[in-house]
LORO-735583 format. One record per atom (N, C-alpha, C): residue number from 1; atom name; x, y, z. Coordinates in pm, 1 decimal. Example, Ala and Ser with C-alpha at 12.3 -4.5 7.8 and 13.67 -1.06 7.14 Angstrom:
2
{1,'N',{1319.0,-569.0,780.0}}
{1,'CA',{1230.0,-450.0,780.0}}
{1,'C',{1320.0,-330.0,780.0}}
{2,'N',{1285.0,-225.0,708.0}}
{2,'CA',{1367.0,-106.0,714.0}}
{2,'C',{1290.0,3.0,787.0}}
//
This chain:
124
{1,'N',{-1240.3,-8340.7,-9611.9}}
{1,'CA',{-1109.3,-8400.5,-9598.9}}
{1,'C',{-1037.6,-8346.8,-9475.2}}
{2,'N',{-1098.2,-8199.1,-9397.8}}
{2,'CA',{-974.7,-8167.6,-9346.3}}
{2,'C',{-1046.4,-8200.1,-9185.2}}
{3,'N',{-1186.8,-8199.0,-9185.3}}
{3,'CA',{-1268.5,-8312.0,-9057.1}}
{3,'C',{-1167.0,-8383.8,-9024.8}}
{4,'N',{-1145.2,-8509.6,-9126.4}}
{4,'CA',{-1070.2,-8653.6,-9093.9}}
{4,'C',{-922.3,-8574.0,-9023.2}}
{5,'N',{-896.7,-8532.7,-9116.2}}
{5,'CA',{-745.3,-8467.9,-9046.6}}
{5,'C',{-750.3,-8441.6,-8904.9}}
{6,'N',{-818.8,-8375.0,-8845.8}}
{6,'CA',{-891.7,-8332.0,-8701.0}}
{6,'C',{-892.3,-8427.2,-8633.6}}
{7,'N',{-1001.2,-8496.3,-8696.7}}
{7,'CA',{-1100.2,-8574.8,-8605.0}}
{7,'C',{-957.2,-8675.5,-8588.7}}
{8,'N',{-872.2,-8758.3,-8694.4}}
{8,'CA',{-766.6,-8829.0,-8632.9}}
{8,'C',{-627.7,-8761.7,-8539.8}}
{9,'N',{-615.8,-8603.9,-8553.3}}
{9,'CA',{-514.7,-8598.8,-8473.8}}
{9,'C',{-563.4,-8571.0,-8348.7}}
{10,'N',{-728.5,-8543.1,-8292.3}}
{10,'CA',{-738.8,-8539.4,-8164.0}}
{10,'C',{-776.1,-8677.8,-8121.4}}
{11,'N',{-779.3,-8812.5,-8217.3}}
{11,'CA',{-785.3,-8960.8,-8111.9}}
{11,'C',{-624.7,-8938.7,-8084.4}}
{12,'N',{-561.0,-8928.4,-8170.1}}
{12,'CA',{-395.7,-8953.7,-8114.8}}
{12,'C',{-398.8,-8866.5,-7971.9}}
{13,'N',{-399.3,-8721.0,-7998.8}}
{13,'CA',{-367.4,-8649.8,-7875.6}}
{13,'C',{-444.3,-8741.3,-7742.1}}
{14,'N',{-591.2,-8778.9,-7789.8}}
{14,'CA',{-675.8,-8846.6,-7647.5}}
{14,'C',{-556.2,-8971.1,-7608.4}}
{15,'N',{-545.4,-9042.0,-7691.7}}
{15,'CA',{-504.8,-9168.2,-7711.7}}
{15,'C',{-343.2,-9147.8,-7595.4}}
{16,'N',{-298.0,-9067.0,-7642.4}}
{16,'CA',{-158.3,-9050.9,-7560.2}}
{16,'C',{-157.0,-8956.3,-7423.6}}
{17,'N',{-273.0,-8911.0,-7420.2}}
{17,'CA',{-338.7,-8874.6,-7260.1}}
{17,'C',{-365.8,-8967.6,-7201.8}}
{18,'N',{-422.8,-9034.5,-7247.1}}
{18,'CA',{-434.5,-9148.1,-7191.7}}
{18,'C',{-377.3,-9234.1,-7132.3}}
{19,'N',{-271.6,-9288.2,-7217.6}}
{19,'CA',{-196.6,-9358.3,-7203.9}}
{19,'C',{-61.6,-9324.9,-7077.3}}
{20,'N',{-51.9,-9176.2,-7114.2}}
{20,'CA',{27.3,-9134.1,-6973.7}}
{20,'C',{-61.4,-9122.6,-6835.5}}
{21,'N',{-202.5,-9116.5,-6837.3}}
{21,'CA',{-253.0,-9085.4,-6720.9}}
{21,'C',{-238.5,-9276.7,-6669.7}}
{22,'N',{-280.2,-9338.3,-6703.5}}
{22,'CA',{-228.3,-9505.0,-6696.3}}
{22,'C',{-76.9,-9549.9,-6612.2}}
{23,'N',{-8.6,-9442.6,-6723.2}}
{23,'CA',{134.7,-9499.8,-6691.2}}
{23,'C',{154.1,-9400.7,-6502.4}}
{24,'N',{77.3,-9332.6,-6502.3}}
{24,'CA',{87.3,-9259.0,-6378.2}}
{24,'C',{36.5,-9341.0,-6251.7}}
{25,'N',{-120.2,-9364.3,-6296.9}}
{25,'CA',{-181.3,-9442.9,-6247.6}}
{25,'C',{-95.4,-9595.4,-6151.6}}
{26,'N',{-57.7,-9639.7,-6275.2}}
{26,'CA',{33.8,-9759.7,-6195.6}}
{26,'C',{129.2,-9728.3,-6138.9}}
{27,'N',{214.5,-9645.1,-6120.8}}
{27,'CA',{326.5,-9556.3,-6060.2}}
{27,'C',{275.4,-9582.0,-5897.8}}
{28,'N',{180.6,-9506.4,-5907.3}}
{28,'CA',{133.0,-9442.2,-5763.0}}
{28,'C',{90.3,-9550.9,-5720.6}}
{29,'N',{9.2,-9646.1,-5796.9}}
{29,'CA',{-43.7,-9764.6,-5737.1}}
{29,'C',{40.8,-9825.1,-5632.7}}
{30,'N',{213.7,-9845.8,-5774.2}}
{30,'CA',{316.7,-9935.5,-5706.1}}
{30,'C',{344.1,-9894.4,-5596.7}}
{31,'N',{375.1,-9760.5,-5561.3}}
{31,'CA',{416.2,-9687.3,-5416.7}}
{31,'C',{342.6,-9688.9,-5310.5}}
{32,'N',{235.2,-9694.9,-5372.3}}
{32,'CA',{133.9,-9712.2,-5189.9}}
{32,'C',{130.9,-9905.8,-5161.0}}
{33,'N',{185.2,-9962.0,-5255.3}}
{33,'CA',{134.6,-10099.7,-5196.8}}
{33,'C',{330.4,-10156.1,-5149.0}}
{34,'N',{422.8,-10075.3,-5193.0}}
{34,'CA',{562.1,-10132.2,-5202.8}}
{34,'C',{564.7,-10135.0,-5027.0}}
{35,'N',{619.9,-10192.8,-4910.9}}
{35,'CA',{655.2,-10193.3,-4811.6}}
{35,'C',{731.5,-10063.7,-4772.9}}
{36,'N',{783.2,-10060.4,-4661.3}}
{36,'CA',{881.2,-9936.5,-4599.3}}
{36,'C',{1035.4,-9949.3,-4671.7}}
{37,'N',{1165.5,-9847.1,-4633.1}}
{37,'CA',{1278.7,-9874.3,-4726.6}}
{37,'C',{1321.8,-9978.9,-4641.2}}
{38,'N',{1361.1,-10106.3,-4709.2}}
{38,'CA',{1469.2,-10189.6,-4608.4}}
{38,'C',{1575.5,-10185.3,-4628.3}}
{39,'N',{1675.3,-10149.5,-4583.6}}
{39,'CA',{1791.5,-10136.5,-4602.9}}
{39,'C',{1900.0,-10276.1,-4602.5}}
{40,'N',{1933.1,-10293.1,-4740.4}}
{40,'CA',{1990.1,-10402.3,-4798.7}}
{40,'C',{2195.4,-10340.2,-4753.8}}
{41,'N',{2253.6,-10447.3,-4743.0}}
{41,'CA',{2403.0,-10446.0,-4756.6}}
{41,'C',{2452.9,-10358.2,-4861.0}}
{42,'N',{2346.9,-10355.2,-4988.3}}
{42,'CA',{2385.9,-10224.9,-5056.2}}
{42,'C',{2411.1,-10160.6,-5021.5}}
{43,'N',{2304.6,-10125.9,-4997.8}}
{43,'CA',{2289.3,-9968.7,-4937.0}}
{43,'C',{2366.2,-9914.9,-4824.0}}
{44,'N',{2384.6,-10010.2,-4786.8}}
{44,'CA',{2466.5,-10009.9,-4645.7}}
{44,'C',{2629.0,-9962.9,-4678.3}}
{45,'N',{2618.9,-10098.5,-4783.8}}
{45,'CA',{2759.3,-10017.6,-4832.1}}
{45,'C',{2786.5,-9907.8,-4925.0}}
{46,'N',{2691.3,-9822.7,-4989.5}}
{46,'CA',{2662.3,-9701.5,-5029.0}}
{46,'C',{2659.0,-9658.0,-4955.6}}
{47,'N',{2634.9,-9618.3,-4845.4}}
{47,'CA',{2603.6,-9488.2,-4724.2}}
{47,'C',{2758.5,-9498.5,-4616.3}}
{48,'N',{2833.0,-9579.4,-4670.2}}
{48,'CA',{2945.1,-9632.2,-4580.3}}
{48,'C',{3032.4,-9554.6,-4701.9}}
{49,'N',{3014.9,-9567.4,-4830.5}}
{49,'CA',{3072.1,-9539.8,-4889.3}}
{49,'C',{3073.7,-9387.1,-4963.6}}
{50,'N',{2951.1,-9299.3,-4900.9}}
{50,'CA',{2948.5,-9155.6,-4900.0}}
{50,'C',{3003.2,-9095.7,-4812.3}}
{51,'N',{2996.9,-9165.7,-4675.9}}
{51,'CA',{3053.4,-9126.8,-4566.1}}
{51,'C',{3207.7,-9096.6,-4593.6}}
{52,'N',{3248.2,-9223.0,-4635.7}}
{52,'CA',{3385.2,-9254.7,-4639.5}}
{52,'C',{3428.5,-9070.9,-4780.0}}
{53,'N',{3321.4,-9104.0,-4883.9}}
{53,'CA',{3398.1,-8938.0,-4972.2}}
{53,'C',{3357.5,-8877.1,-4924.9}}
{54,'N',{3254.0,-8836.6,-4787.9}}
{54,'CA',{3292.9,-8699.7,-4743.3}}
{54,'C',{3407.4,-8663.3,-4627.4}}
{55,'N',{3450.0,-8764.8,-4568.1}}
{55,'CA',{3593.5,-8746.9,-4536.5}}
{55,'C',{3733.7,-8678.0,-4573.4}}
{56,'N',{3709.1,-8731.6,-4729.7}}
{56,'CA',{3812.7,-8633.2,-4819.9}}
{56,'C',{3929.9,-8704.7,-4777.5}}
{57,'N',{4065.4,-8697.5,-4756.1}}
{57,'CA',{4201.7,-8772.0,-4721.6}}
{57,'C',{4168.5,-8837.5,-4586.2}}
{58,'N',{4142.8,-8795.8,-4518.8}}
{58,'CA',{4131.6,-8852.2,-4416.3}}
{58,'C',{4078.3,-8988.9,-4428.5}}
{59,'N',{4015.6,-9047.1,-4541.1}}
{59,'CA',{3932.5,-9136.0,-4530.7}}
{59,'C',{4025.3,-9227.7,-4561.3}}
{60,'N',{4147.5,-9220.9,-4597.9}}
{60,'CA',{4271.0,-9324.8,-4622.9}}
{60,'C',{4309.4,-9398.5,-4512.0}}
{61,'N',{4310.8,-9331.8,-4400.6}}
{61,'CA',{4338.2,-9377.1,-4263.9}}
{61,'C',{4244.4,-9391.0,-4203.3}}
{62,'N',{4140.4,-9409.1,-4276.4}}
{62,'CA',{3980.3,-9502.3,-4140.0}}
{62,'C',{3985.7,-9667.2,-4205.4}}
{63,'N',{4033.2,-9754.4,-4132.7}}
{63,'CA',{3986.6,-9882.2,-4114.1}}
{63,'C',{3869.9,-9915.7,-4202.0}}
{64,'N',{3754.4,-9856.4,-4161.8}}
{64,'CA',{3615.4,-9908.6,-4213.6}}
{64,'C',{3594.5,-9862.7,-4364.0}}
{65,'N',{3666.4,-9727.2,-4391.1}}
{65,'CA',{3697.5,-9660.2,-4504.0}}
{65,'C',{3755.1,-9775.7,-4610.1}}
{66,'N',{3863.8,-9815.3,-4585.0}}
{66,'CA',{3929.4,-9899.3,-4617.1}}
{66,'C',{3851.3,-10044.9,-4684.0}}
{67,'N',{3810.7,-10132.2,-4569.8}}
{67,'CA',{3696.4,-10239.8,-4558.3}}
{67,'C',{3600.5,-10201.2,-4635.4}}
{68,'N',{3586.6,-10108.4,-4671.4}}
{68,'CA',{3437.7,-10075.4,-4799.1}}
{68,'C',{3469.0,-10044.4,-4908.7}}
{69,'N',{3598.8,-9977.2,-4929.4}}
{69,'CA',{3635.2,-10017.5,-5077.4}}
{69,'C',{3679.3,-10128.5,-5110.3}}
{70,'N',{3734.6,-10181.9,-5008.8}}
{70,'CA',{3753.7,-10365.7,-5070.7}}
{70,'C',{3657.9,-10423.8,-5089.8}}
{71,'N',{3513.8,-10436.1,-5025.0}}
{71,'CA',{3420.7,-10502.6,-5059.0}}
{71,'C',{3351.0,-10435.4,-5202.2}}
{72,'N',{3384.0,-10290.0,-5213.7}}
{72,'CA',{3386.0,-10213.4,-5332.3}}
{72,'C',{3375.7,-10269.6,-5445.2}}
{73,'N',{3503.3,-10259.6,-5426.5}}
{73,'CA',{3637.7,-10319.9,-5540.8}}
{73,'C',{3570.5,-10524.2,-5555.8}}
{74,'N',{3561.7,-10549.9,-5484.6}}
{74,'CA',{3510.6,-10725.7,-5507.4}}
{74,'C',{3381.3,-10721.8,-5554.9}}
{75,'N',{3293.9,-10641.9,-5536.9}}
{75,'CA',{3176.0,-10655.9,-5568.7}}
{75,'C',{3117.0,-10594.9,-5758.6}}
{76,'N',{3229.7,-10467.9,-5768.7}}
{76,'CA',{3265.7,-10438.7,-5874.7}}
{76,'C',{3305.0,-10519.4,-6019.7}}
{77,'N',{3442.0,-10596.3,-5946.9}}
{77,'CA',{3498.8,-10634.9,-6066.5}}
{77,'C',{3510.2,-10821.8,-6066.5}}
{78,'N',{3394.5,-10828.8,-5960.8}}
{78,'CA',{3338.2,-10990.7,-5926.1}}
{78,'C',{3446.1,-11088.9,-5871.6}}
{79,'N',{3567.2,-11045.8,-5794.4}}
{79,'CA',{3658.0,-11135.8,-5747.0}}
{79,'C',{3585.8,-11145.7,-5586.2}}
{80,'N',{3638.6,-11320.2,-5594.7}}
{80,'CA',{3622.3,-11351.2,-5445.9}}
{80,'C',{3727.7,-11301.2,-5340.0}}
{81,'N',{3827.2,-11278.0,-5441.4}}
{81,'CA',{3980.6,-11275.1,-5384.2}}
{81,'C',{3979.4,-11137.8,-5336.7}}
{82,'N',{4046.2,-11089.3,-5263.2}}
{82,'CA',{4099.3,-10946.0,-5225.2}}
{82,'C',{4249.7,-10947.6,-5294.7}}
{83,'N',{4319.3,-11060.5,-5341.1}}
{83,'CA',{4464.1,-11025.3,-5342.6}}
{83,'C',{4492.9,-11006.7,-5509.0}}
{84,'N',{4556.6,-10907.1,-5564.1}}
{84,'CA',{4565.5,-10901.6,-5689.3}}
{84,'C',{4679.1,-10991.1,-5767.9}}
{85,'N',{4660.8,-11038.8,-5821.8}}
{85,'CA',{4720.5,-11125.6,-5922.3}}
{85,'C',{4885.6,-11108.5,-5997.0}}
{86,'N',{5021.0,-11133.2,-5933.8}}
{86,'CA',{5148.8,-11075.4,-5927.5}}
{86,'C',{5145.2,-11116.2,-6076.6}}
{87,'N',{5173.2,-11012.3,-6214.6}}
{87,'CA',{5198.0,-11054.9,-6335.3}}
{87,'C',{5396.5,-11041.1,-6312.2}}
{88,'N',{5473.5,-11211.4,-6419.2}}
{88,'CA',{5612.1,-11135.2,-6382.5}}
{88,'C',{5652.9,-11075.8,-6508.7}}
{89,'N',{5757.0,-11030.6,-6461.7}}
{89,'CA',{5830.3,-10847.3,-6526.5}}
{89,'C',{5869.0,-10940.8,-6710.4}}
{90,'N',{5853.9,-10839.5,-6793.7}}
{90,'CA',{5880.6,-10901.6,-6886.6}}
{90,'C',{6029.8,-10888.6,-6897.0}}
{91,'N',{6113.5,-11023.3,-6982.0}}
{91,'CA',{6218.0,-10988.0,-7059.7}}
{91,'C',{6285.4,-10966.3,-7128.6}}
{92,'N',{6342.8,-10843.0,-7160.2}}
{92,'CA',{6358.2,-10851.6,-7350.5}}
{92,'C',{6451.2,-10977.7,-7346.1}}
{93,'N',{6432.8,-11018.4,-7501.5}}
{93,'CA',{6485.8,-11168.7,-7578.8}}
{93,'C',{6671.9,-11084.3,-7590.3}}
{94,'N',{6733.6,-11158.8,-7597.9}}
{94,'CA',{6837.1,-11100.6,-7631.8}}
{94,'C',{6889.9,-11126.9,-7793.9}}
{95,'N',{6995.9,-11018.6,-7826.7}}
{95,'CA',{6973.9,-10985.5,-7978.0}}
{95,'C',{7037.5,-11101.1,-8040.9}}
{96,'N',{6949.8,-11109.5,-8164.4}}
{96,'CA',{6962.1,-11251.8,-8280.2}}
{96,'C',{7120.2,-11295.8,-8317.2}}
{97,'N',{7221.8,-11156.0,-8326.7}}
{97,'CA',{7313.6,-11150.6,-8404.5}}
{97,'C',{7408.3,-11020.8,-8335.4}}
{98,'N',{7538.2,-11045.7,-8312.8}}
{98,'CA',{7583.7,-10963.3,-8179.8}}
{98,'C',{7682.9,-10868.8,-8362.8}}
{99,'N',{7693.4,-10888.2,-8402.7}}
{99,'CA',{7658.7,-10764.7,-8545.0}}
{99,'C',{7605.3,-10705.0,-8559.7}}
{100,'N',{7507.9,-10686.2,-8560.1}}
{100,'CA',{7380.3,-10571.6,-8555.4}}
{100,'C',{7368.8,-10533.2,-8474.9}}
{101,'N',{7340.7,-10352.0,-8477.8}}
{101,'CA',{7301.9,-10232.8,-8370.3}}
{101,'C',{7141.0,-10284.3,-8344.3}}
{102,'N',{7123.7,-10213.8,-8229.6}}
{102,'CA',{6945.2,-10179.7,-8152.3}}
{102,'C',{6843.8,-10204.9,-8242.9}}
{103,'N',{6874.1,-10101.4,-8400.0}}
{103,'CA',{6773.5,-10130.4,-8505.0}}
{103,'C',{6734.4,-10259.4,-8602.7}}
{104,'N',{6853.7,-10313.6,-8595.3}}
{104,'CA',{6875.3,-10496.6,-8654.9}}
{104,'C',{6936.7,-10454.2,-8787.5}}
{105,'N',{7000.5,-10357.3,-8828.0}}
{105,'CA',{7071.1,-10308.2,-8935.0}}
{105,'C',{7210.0,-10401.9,-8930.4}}
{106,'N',{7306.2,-10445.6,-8996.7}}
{106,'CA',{7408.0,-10460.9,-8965.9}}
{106,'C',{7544.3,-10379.1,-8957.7}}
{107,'N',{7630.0,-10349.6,-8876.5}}
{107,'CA',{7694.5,-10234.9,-8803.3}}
{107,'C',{7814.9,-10227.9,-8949.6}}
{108,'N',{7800.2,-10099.8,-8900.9}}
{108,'CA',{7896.2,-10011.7,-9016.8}}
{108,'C',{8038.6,-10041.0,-9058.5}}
{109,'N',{8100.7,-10171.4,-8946.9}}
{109,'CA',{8232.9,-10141.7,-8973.8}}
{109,'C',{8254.7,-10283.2,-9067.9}}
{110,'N',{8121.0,-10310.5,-9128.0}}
{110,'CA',{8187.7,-10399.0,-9220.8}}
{110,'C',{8202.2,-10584.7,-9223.0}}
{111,'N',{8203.2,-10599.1,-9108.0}}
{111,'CA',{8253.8,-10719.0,-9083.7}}
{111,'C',{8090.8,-10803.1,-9150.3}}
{112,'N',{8131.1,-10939.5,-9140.1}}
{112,'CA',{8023.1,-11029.4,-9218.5}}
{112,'C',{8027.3,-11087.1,-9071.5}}
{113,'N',{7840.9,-11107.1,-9081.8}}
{113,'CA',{7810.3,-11230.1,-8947.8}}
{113,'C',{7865.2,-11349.2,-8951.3}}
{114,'N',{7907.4,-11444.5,-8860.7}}
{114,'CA',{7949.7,-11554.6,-8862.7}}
{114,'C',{7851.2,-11650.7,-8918.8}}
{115,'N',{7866.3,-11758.4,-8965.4}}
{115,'CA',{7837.9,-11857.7,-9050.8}}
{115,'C',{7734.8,-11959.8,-8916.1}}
{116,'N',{7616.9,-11987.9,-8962.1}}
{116,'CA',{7587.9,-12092.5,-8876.7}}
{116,'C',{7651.0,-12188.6,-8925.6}}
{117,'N',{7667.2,-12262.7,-8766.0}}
{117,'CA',{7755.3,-12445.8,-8777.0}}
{117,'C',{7645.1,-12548.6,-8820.5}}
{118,'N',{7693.9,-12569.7,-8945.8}}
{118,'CA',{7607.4,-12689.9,-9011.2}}
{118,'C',{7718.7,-12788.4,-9062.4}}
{119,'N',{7621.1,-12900.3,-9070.3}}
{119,'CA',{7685.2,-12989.4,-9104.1}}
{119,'C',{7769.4,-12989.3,-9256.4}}
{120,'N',{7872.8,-13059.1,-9292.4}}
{120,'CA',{7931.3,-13028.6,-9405.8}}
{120,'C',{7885.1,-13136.7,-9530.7}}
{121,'N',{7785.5,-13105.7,-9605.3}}
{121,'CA',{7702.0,-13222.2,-9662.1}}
{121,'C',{7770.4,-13264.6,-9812.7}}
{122,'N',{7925.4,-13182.3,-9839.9}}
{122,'CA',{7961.0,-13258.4,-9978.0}}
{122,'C',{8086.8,-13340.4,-9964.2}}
{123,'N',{8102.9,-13379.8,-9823.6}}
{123,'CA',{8185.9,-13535.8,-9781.4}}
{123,'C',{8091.6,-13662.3,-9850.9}}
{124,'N',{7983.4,-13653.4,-9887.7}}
{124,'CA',{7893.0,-13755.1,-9888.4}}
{124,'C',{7903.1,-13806.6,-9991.0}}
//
């Protein structure tokens, strides 16, 4: 019984040697047949854009600094636009009932709210 035990945990161990010497295998394959680095606009704008943080403040006042976080920033959050979107200012509603304090309580000194104007329906 304890053969089998063996004999199956060294196919696993072969089995997963294996399988990583494979996964290596194609690795290296891919790298010797991939072309030289070409340098894509990515990258371009990655290396524009390391440049620009090793500047540190200064990089606020470079032009090109500038021009690469906007294309940054567009490429990021997928706008064609550079210009951000003016939301307007909200306004509070003004209050229901000029009786009532801030909390909508009605104020201490008593008085009763005025009556809405309705029609007078026992002329009828």
């Amino acid at each position: 019984m304890e053969s089998r035990v063996v004999t199956r945990l060294a196919a696993v161990v072969l089995l997963a040697i294996a399988v990583v010497g494979a996964a290596l295998e194609v690795r290296q394959s891919n790298r010797d047949r991939s072309p030289g680095f070409v340098q894509t606009a990515g990258s371009l704008l990655s290396d524009e854009l390391q440049r620009c943080s090793a500047l540190g403040a200064a990089a606020a006042a470079d032009a090109v600094c500038r021009e690469a976080w906007v294309e940054n920033r567009r490429r990021f959050f997928g706008h064609h636009s550079t210009s951000i979107r003016q939301v307007p200012p909200v306004v509070p509603a003004p209050p229901v009932n000029s009786n009532e304090d801030q909390s909508g309580a009605a104020s201490q000194s008593g008085a009763i709210p005025d009556a809405v104007d309705a029609p007078d329906r026992r002329a009828e």
